[in-house]
N, C-alpha and C positions, 0 to 999 in steps of 0.2 A: 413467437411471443417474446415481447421484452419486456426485461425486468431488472429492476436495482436493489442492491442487498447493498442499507443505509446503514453505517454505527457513526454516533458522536459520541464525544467525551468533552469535560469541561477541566480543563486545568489550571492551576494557580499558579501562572505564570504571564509575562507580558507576551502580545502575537510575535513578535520580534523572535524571541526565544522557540515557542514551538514551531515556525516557519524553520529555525535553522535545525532543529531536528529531523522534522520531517522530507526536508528536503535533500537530506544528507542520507545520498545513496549508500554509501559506504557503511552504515552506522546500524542497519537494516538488521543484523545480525541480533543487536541491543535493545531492540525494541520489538522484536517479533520472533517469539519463542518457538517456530516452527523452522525457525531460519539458521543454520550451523554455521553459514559463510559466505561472502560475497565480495566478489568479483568484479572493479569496475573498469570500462574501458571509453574511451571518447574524451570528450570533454568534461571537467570533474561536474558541472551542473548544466541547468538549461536540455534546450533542446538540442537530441540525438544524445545524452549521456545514457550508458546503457552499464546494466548490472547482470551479471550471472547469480543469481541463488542458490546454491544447496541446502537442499534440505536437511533433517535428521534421515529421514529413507531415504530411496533410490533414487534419482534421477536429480534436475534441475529445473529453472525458471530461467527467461532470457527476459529482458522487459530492457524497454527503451522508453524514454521520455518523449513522448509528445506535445503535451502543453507545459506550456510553464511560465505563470504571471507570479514574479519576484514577488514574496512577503504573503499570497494571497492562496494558488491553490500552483498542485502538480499531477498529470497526468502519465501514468504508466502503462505501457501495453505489454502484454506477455505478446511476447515473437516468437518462441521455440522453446522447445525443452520439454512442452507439455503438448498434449493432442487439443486442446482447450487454446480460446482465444477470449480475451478479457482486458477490458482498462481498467486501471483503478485509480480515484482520484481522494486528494489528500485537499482540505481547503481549510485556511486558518484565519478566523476571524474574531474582533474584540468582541469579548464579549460584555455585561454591566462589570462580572468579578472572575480575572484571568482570562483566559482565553477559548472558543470551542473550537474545537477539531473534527473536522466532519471526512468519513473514509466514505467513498461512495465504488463499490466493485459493477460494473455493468459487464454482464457475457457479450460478446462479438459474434455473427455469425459464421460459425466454421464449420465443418464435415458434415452439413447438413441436418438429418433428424439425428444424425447418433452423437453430434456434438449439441443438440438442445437436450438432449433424453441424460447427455453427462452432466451440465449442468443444473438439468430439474435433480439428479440422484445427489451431486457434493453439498446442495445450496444447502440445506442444515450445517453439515460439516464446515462449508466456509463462515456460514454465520458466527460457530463457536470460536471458529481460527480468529478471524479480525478481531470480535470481542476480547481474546485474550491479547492480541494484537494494542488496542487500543490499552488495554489492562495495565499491560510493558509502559506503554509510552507514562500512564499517569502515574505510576510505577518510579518512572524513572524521574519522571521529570522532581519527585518528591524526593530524590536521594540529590538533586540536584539543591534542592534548595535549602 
């Protein structure tokens, strides 16, 4: 079964501005309270830029870039680190006042029933994560302004 865990948020900003947040591998740390540090390797953007994450706990994230249309949206794939397979996409568009920011997470299929049964048990948990996730970003973007 597939499914997508949707968060947007509306910022007081032009797209211009949250495009270059969002898109900024590196920055990941700043805007996403689960994130202690990050790691990047490849090309600084676009496709194949890839990032390592640590967490606050144990372990890491590998994600690499897959899509990427400049100013509009970015896709990330978790590749390793985690037993879980997942994209998540980031898409910034004008809105009537500032800009909306849409996170879209989809599960990938990986380890069969025990990798859908992990993410039927985290999907609450990741719902709270992005929410404060997105929390960051509106967050920031107001210390910016």
């Amino acid at each position: 079964m597939t499914w997508t865990l949707t968060r947007t948020r509306r910022l007081l900003c032009p797209p211009d501005q949250a495009w270059e947040l969002v898109s900024d591998l590196a920055l990941t740390p700043t805007l996403n309270p689960m994130i202690r540090s990050v790691e990047t390797s490849g090309p600084d953007e676009g496709l194949g830029a890839r990032r390592r994450c640590r967490a606050a706990g144990p372990g890491h994230i590998d994600e690499e870039v897959v899509s990427w249309v400049p100013g509009q949206h970015v896709t990330l794939r978790i590749v390793g680190g985690m037993p879980i397979r997942a994209e998540g996409t980031w898409t910034v568009s004008e809105a009537d006042i500032g800009t909306e920011v849409r996170f879209d997470y989809v599960p990938l299929p990986h380890l069969g029933p025990v990798g859908s049964t992990m993410h039927r048990l985290m999907r609450r948990q990741l719902a709270r994560n992005f929410d404060a996730m997105l929390d960051a970003l509106v967050d920031h973007v107001e210390v910016l302004r």
